[in-house]
C-alpha positions in Angstrom: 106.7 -4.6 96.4 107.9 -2.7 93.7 107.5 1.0 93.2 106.2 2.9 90.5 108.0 5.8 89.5 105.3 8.6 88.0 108.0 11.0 87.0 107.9 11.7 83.4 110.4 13.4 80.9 110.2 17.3 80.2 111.3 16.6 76.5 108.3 14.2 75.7 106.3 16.6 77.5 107.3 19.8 75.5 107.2 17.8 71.9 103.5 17.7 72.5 102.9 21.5 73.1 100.4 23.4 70.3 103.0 25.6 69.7 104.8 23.0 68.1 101.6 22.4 66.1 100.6 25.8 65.1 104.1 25.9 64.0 104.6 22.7 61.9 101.5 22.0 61.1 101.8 24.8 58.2 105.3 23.5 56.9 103.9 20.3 56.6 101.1 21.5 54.2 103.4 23.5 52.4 105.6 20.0 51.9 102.9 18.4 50.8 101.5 21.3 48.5 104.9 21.3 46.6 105.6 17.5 46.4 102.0 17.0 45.0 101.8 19.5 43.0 105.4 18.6 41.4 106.0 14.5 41.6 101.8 14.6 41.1 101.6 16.4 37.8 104.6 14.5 36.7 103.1 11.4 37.5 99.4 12.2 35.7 101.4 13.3 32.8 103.1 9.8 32.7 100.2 7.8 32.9 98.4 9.9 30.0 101.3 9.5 27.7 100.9 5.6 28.3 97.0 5.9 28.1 97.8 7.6 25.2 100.5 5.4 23.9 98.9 2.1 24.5 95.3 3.0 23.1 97.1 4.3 20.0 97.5 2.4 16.3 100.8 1.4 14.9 102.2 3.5 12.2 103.9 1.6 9.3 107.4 1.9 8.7 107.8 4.0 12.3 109.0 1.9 15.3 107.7 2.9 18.4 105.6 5.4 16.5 101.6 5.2 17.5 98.6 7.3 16.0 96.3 8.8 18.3 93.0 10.3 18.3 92.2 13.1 20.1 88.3 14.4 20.4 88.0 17.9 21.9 83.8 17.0 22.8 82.6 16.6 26.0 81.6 13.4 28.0 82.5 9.6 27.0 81.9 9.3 23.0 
């Protein structure tokens, strides 16, 4: 018969303590606060511009020139 060995590993053990958590747990909102807020706005801003771009009318004479309307009233119209 074969035995079993219940010993474990003190690093595993220790990588699992809520100090760990209480300490990276912050850090990893922070990362996540910062990327959003800087690869997200970039990324809405991008997809406007193409809203934008794609819903616009060709101008005459102007390559890769488009004429947009913008309404400043509120709800769909």
């Amino acid at each position: 018969m074969v035995g079993v060995s219940l010993e474990y590993d003190q690093r595993s053990i220790q990588m699992m303590d809520p100090v760990w958590l209480v300490l990276l747990l912050p850090l990893a909102y922070l990362h996540g606060w910062y990327t959003g807020k800087s690869l997200g706005v970039r990324q809405g801003a991008m997809g406007m511009f193409d809203e934008l771009y794609s819903n616009g009318k060709p101008v005459k004479g102007k390559q890769f020139t488009r004429k947009i309307e913008i309404s400043l009233e509120d709800g769909d119209s």
